[in-house]
C-alpha positions as a Markdown table, in Angstrom:
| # | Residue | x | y | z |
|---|---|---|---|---|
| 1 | Unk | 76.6 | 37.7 | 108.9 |
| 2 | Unk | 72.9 | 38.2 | 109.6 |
| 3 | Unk | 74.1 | 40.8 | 112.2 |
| 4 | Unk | 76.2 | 42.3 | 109.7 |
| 5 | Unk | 73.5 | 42.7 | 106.9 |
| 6 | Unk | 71.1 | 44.4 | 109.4 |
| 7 | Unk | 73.5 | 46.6 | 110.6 |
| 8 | Unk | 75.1 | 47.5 | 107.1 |
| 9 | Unk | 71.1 | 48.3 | 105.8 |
| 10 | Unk | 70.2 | 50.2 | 108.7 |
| 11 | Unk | 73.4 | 52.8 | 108.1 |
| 12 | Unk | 72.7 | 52.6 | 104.4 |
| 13 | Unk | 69.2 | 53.9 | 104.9 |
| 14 | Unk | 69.9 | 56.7 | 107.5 |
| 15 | Unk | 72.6 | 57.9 | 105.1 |
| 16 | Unk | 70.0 | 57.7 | 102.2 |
| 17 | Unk | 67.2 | 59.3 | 103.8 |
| 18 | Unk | 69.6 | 62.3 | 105.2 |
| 19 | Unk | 70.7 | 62.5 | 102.0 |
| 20 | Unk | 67.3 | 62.6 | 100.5 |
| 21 | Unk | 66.5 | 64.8 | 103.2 |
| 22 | Unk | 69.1 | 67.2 | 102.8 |
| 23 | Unk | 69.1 | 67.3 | 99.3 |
| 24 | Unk | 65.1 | 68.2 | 98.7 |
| 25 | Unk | 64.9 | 70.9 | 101.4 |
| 26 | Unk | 68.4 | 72.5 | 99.7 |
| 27 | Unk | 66.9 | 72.7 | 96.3 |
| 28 | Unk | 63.0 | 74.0 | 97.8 |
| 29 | Unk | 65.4 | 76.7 | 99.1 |
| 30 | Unk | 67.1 | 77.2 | 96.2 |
| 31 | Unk | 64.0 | 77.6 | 94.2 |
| 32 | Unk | 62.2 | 79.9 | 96.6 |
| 33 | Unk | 59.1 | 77.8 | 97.8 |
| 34 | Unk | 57.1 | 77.3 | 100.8 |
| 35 | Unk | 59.0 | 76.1 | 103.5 |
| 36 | Unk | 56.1 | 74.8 | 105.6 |
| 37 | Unk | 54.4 | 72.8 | 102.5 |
| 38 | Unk | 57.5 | 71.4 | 100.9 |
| 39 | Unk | 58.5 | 70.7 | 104.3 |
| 40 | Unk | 55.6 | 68.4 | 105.2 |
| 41 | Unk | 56.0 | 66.7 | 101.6 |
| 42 | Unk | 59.6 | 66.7 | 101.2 |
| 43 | Unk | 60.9 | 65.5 | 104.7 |
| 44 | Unk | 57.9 | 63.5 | 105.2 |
| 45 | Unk | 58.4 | 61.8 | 101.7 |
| 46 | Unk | 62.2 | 61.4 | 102.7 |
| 47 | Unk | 62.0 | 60.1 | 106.0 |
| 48 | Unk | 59.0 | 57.4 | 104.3 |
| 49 | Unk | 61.5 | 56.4 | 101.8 |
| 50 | Unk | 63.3 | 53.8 | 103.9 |
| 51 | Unk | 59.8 | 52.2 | 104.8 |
| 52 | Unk | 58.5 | 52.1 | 101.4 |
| 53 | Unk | 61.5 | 50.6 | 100.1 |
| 54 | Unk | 61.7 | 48.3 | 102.8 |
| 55 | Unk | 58.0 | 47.1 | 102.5 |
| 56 | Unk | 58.3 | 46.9 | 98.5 |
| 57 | Unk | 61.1 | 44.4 | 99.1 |
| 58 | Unk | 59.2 | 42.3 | 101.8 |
| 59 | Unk | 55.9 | 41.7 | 99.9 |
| 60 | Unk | 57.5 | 41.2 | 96.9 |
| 61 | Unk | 59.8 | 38.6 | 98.9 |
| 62 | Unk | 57.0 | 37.3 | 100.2 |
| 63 | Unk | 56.9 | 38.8 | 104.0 |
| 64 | Unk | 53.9 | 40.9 | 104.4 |
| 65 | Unk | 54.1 | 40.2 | 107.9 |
| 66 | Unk | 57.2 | 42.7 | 107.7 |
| 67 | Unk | 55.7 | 45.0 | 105.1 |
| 68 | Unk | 53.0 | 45.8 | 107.1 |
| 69 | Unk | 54.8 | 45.5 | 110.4 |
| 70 | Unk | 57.2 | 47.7 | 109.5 |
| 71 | Unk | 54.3 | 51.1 | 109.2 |
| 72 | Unk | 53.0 | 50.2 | 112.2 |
| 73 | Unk | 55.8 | 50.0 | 114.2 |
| 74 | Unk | 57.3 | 53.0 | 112.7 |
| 75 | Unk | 54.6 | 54.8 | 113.2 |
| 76 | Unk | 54.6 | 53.9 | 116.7 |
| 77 | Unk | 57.8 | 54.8 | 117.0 |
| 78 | Unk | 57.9 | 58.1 | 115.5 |
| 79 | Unk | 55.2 | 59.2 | 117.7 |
| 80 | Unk | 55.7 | 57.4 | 120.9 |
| 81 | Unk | 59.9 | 57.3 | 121.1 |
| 82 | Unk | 61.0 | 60.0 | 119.1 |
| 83 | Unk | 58.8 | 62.7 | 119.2 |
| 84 | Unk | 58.7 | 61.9 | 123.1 |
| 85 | Unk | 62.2 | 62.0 | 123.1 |
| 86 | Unk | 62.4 | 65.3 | 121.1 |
| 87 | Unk | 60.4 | 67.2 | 123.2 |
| 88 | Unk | 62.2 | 65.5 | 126.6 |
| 89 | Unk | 65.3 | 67.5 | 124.8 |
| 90 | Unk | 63.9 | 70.8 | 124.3 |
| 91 | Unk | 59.8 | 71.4 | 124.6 |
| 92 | Unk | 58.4 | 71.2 | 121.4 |
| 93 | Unk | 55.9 | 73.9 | 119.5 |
| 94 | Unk | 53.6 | 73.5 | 116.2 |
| 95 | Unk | 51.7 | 75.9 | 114.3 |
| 96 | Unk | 48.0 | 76.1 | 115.1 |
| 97 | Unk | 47.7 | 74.9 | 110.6 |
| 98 | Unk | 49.6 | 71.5 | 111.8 |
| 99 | Unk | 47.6 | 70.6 | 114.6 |
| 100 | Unk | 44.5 | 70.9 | 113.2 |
| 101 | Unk | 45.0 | 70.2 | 109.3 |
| 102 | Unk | 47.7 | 68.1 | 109.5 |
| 103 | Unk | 47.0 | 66.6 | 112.4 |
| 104 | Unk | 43.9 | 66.1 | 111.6 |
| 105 | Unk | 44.9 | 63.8 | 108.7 |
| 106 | Unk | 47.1 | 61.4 | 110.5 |
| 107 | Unk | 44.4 | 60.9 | 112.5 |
| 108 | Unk | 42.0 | 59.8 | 109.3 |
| 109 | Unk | 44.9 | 58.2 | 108.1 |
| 110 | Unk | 45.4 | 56.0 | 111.3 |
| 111 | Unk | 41.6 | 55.6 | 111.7 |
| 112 | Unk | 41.4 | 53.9 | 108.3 |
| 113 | Unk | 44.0 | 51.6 | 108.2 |
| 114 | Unk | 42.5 | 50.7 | 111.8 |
| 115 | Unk | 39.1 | 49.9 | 110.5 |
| 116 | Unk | 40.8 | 47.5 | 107.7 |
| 117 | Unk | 42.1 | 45.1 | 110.0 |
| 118 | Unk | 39.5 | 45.4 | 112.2 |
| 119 | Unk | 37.0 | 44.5 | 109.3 |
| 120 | Unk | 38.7 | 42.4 | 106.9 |
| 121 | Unk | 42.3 | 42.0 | 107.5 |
| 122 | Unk | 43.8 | 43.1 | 104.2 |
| 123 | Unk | 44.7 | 45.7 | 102.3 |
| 124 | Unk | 43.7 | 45.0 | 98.3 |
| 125 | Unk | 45.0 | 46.9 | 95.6 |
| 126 | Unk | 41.4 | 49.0 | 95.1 |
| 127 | Unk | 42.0 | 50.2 | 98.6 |
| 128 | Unk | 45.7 | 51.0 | 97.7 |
| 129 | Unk | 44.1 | 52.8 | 94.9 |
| 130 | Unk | 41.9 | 55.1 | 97.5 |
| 131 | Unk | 44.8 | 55.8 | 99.6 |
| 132 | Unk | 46.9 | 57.1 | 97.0 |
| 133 | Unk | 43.4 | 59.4 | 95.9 |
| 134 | Unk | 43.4 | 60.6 | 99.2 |
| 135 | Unk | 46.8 | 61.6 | 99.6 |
| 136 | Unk | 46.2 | 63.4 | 96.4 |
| 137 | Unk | 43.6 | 65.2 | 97.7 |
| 138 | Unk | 45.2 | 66.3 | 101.2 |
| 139 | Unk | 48.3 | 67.4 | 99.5 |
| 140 | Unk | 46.2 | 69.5 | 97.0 |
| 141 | Unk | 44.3 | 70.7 | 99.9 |
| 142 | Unk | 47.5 | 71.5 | 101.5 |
| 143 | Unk | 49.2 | 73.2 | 98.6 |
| 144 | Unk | 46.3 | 75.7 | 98.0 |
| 145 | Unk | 46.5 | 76.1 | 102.0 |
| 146 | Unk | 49.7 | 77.4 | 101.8 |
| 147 | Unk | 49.0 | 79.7 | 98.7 |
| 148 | Unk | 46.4 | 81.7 | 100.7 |
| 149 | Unk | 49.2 | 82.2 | 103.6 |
| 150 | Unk | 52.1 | 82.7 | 101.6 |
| 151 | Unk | 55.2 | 82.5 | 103.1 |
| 152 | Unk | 57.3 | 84.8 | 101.1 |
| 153 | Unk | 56.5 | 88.2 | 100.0 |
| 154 | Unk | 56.2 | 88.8 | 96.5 |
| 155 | Unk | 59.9 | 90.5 | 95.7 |
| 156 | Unk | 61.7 | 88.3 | 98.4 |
| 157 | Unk | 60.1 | 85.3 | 95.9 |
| 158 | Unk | 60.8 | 86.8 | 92.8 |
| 159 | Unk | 64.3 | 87.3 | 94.1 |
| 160 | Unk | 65.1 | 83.8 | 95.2 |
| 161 | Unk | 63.7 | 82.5 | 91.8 |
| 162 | Unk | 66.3 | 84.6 | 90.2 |
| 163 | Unk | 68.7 | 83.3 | 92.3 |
| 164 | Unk | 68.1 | 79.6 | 91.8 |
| 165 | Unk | 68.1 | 80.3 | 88.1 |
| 166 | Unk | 71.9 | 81.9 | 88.4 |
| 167 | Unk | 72.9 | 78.6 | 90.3 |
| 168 | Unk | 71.9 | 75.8 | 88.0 |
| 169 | Unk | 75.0 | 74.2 | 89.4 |
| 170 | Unk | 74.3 | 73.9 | 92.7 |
| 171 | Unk | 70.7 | 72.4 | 91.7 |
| 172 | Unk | 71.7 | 69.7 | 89.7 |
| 173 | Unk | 74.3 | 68.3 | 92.8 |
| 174 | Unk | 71.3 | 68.9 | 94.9 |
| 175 | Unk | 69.2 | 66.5 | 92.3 |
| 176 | Unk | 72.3 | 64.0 | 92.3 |
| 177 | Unk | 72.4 | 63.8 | 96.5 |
| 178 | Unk | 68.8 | 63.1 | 96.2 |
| 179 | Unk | 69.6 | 60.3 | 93.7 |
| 180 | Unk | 72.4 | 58.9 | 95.2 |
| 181 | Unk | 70.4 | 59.2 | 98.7 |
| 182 | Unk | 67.8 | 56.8 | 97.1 |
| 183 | Unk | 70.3 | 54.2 | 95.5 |
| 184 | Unk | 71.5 | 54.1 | 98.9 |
| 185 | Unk | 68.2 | 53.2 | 100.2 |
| 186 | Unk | 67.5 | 50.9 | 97.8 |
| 187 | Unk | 70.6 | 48.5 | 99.3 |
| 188 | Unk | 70.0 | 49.3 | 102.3 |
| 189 | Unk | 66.3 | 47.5 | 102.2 |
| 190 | Unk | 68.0 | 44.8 | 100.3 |
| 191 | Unk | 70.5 | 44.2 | 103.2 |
| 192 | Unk | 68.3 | 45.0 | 106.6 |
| 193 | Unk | 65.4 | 42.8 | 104.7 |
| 194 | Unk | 67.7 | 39.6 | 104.5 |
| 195 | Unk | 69.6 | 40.3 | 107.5 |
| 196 | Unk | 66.1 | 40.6 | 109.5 |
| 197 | Unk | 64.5 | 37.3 | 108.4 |
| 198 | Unk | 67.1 | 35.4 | 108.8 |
| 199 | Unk | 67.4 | 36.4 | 112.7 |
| 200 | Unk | 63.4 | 35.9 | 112.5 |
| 201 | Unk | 64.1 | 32.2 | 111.4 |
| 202 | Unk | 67.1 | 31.3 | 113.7 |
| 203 | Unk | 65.2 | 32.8 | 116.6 |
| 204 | Unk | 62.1 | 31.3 | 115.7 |
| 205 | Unk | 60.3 | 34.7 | 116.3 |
| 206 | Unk | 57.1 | 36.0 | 113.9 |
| 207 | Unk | 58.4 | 37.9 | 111.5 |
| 208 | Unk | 56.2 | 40.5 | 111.7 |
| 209 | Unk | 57.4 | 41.2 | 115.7 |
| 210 | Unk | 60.7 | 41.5 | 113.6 |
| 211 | Unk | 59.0 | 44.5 | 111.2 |
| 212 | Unk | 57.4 | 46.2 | 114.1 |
| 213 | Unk | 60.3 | 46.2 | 116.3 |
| 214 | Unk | 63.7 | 46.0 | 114.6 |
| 215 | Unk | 63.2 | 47.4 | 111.0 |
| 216 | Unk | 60.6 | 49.9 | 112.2 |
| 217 | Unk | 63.3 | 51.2 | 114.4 |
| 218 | Unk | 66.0 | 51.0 | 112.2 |
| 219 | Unk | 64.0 | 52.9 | 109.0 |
| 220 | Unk | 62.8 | 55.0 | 111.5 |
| 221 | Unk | 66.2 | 56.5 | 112.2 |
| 222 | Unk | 66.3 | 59.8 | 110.2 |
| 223 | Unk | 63.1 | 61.1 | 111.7 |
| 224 | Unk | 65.3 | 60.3 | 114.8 |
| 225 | Unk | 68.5 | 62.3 | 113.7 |
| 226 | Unk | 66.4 | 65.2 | 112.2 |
| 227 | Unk | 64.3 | 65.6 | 115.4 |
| 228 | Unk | 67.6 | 65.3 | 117.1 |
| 229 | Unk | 69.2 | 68.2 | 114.8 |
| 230 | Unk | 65.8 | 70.3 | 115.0 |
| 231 | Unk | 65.0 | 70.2 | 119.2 |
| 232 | Unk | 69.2 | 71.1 | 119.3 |
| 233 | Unk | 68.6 | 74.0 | 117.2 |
| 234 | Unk | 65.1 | 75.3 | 118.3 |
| 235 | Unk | 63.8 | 74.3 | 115.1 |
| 236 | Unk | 60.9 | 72.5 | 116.8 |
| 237 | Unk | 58.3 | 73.0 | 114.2 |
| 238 | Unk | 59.9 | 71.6 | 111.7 |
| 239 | Unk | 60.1 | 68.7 | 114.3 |
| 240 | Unk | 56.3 | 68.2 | 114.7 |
| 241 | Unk | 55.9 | 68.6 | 111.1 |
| 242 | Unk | 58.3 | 66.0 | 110.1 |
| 243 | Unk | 56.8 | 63.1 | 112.3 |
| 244 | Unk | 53.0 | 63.6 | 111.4 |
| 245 | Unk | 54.1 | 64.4 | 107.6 |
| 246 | Unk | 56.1 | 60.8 | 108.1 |
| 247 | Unk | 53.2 | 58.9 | 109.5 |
| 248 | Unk | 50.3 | 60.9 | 106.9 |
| 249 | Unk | 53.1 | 59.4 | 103.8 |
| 250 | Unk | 54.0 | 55.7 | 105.6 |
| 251 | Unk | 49.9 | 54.8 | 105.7 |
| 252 | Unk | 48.8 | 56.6 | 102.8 |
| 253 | Unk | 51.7 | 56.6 | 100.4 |
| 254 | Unk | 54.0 | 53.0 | 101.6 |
| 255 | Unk | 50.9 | 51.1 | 102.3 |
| 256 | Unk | 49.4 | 52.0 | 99.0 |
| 257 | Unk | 51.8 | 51.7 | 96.2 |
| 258 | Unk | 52.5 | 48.4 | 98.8 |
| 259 | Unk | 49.2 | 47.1 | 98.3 |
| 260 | Unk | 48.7 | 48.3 | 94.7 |
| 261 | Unk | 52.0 | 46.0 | 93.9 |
| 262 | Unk | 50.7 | 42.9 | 96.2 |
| 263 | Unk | 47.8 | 42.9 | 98.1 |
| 264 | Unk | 49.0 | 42.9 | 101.4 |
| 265 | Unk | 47.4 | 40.5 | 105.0 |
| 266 | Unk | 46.9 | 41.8 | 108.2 |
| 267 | Unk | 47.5 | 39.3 | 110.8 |
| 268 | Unk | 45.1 | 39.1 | 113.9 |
| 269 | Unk | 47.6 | 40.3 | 116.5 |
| 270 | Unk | 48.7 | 43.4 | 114.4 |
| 271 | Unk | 44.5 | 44.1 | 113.7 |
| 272 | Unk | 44.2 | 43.3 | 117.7 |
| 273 | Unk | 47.0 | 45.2 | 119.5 |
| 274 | Unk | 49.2 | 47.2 | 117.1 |
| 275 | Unk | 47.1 | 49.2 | 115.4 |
| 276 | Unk | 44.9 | 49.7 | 118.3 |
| 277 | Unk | 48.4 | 50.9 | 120.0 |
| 278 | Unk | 48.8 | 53.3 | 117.1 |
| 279 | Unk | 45.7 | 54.7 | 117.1 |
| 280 | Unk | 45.7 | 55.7 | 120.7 |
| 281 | Unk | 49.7 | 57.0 | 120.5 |
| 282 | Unk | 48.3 | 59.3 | 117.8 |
| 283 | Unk | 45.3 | 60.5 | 119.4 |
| 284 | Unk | 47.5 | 61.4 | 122.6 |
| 285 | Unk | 49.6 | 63.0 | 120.5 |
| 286 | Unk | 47.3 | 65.3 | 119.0 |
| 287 | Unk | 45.6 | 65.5 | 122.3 |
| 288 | Unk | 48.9 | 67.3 | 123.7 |
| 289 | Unk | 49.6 | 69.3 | 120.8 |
| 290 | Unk | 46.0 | 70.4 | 120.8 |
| 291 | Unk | 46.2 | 71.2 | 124.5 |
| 292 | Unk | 48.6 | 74.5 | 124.1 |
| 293 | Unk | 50.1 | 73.9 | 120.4 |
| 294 | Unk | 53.1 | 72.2 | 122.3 |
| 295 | Unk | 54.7 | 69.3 | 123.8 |
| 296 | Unk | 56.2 | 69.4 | 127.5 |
| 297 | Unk | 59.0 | 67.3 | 128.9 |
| 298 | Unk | 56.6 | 65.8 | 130.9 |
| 299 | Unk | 54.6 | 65.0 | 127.8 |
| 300 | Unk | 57.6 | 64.0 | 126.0 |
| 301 | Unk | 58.3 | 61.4 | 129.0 |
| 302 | Unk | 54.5 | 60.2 | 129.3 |
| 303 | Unk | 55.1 | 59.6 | 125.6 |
| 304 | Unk | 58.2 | 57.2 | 125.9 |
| 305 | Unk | 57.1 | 55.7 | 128.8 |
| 306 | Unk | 54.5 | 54.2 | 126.3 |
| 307 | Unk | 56.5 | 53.2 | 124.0 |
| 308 | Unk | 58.6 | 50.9 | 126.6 |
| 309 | Unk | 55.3 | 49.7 | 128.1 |
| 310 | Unk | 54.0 | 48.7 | 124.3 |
| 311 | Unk | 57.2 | 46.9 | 123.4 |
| 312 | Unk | 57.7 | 44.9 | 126.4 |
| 313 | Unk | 54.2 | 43.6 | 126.2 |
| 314 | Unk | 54.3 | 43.1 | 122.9 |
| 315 | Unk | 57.4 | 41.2 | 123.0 |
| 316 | Unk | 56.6 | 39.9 | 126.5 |
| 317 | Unk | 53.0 | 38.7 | 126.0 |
| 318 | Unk | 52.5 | 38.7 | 122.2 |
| 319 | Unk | 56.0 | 37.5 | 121.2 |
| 320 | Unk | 57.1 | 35.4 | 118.6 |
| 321 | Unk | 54.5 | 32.1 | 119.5 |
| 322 | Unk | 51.7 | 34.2 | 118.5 |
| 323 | Unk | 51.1 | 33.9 | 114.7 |
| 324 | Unk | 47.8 | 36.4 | 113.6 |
């Protein structure tokens, strides 16, 4: 049954993140606004949703270990597996405005959550607070950004607002997918959240290996299909875009409202090893993309060879005995 539940909440939240997904980037379309901006926010905020709903259910069930866990492993994983994997399928490219703005806000992002275990092993809600101000700040930042390289000429947005007003229609199903895309998500937390402590207590295992393994793969899954769906389509930039707008939103936006609603410990292994692990995938990552604005298939593999050699010595070394 435990089995069951994991695997029912793990399809639940790729359906509801596509959906989310899907539905947000439809109705930017629709209304005629900047692809590369509501592209950061919107898939970013989609693909985050299955974390934040995952991590609001843990702490307020009592399982930081998995709240927490479940960011840093994702964010791991996005960087290390998928994007790896991504660019092992078809080399991937970024704008020159993602790898150094963008880019350059993971990186503060990763720093900072970094330096709070390191220094005092919690997240309280006046540091939630800050991260949500921050994230205001870079998204404002961002959206003025975008203004000064518009995207669209003038008529060609003057004509797809004219559209989207003659198909009101079509942009309220859009609004209900993205509804129904976070009910969806909503169960799906319920479900992979009891399904994974109960394996954590049968197997004895920490519960936060659990978040950082398991349910950070599992909500990690539509960055996964959507970097699958952009490298098989040459969309590659949309790729990039998606996994450092994921990762900016999981620390800033998850681990805030998170922290905000219950103020959320750090254990010594995550402040030792994971988020060391995490701060070093995302430096190489913007390393390489810094390099030529691009990821090889060498650099793709280099990438998930890391992630292989971080889980088996996580799981090997710092398994489920070692209680931070």
């Amino acid at each position: 049954m435990d089995l069951f539940n994991i695997g029912l909440g793990i399809v639940l939240l790729i359906f509801g993140g596509s959906a989310i997904v899907r539905g947000a980037v439809t109705l930017a379309g629709r209304l005629g606004l900047s692809t590369l901006f509501l592209g950061l926010v919107v898939v970013g905020m989609g693909t985050s949703a299955p974390e934040l709903a995952v991590s609001v259910d843990a702490v307020f069930g009592g399982q930081t270990g998995i709240a927490v866990g479940n960011i840093v492993g994702s964010n791991i994983t996005n960087v290390l597996l998928i994007l790896g994997l991504g660019a092992v399928l078809s080399p991937i490219a970024a704008e020159k405005n993602v790898v150094l703005r963008d880019g350059l806000m993971v990186l503060i992002a990763s720093a900072m959550l970094t330096m709070l275990g390191k220094m005092g092993g919690s997240i309280e809600r006046s540091m939630g607070v800050f991260m949500i101000g921050v994230l205001v700040v870079y998204l404002t930042l961002a959206y003025f950004s975008e203004r000064v390289r518009p995207t669209m000429s003038g008529d060609r947005a003057l004509e797809a607002a004219e559209k989207a007003r003659m198909h009101i229609p079509s942009i309220i199903l859009d609004v209900i997918v993205i509804l129904t895309g976070f009910v969806a998500i909503k169960f799906g937390a319920d479900f992979l959240i009891e399904g994974a402590v109960e394996t954590a207590h049968a197997l004895n295992v920490d519960e936060e290996v659990i978040g950082l393994t398991l349910v950070a793969f599992g909500t990690s899954l539509p960055e996964l299909a959507l970097i699958l769906i952009a490298s098989m389509r040459r969309h590659t930039e949309l790729a990039v875009g998606a996994i450092v707008g994921s990762n900016i939103f999981n620390i800033l936006a998850v681990l805030g409202i998170t922290s905000i609603l219950r103020p959320i410990e750090i254990g010594n292994t995550m402040a030792s090893f994971d988020l060391p692990v995490m701060m070093v995938a995302t430096l190489i990552m913007s390393f390489f993309l810094l390099t030529k604005c691009r990821l090889s298939r060498f650099e793709g593999l280099i990438l998930m060879a890391g992630y292989f050699g971080y889980l088996y010595l996580r799981l090997a070394h710092l398994g489920g005995g070692f209680n931070g």
